[in-house]
N, C-alpha and C positions, 0 to 999 in steps of 0.2 A: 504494500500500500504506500502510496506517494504521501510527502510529507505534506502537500494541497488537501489532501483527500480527509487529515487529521486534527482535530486541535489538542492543543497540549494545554493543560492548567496546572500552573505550576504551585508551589509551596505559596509563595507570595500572594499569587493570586487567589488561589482558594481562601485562605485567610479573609481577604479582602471581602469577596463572596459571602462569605457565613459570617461576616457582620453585617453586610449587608442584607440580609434574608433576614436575618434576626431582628436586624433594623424595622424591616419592612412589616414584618408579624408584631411588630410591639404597637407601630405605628397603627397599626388594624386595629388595636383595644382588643384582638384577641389573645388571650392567655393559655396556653395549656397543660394540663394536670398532668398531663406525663407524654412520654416521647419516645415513641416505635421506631427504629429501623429499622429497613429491610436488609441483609446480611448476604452478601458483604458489602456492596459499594457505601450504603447506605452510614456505617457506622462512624465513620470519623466525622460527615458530616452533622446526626444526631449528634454526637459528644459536643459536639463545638456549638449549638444550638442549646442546648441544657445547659452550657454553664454561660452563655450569652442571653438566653432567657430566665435564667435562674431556676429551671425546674429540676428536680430533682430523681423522680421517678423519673427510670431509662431502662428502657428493652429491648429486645429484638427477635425477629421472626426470622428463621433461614429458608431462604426460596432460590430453585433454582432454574433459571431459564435460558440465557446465553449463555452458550459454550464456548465463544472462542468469537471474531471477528466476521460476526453477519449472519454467526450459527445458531442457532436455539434448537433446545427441546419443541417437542409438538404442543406443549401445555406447560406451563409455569409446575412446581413440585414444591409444596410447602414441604420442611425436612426436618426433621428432630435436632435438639430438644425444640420444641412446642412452646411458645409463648403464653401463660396465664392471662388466659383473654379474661377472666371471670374478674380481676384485678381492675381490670378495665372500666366494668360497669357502670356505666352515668357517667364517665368523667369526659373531658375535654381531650383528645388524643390528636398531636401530632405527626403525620403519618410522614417517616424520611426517607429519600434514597437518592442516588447520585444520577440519577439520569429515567426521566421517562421516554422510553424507546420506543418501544410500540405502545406501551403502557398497559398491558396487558400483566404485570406481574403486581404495580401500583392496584390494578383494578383490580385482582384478586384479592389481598391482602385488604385493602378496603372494604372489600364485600365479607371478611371474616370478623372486620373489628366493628361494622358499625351496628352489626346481629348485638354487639353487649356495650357499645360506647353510648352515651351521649351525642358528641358528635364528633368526628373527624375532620381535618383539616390533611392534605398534602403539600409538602415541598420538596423541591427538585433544584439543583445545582443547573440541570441542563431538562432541556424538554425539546423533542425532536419533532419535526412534522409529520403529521397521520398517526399520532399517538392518537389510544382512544381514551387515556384518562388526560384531562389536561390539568395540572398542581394549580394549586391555590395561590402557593408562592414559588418562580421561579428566578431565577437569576440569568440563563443567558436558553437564546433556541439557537439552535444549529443541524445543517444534516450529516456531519462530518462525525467522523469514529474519533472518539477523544479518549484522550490519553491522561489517566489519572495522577496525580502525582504517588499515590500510595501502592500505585500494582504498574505504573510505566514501566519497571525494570525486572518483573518476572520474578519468582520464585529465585531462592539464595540456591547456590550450590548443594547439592547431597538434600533439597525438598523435595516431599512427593510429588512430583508432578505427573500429567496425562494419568492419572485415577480417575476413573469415573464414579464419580459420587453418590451417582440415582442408579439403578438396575433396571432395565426397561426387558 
């Protein structure tokens, strides 16, 4: 893939982002009682949202649906361990992840949490076009394969990699 084809977000700039998102959601007078990511892109930017909205309550749901650059499963897979949705009930929940791509794994995961929340909210770092969820709060659209700062340089030496995680 051509370096046209990519965007990169760098340390710096993420930073800049999740205070910005944070910004933007305080700005709203909406508050949230606790704060989901989706796992894994989803969790560094949750953290940084918790301690930039002050919440406390932090969790996370594993799902998996891209495999690799443009690949996905045929359906999203919620994965163990299971998130205590019952924790959830009546409160304000922030739903996080680093990118809504087709938006198909955001839309799942929402249709799990709002069966016992209160109400849900979404945000997204990035939101790409002909998503079918679109975030409540985003920070940039783009159609370009981006490049995280937290997973840009692959797996360290002697990690598992090409495991497949789901059994199909």
């Amino acid at each position: 893939m051509t370096d046209e084809a990519r965007e990169t977000l760098t340390w710096t700039a993420y930073g800049e982002a999740a205070r910005e998102l944070a910004t933007t959601i305080a700005a709203d007078g909406w508050v949230p009682d606790a704060i989901v990511a989706i796992a894994r892109g989803g969790l560094p930017l949750a953290g940084s949202l918790a301690y930039a909205l002050d919440v406390k309550p932090l969790g996370s749901l594993n799902v998996e649906f891209m495999t690799g650059v443009g690949t996905h499963l045929p359906d999203p897979v919620v994965l163990p361990p299971l998130l205590d949705r019952a924790s959830l009930a009546g409160r304000r929940v922030l739903l996080v992840d680093d990118v809504s791509d087709s938006g198909r794994t955001l839309a799942l995961v929402l249709e799990l949490l709002r069966s016992v929340a209160g109400e849900v909210r979404t945000v997204c770092l990035y939101t790409k076009p002909g998503t079918v969820h679109e975030p409540h709060y985003s920070w940039r659209r783009t159609d370009r394969w981006i490049l995280f700062p937290w997973s840009a340089d692959g797996p360290v030496a002697g990690a598992r990699s090409g495991v497949a995680t789901v059994e199909r």
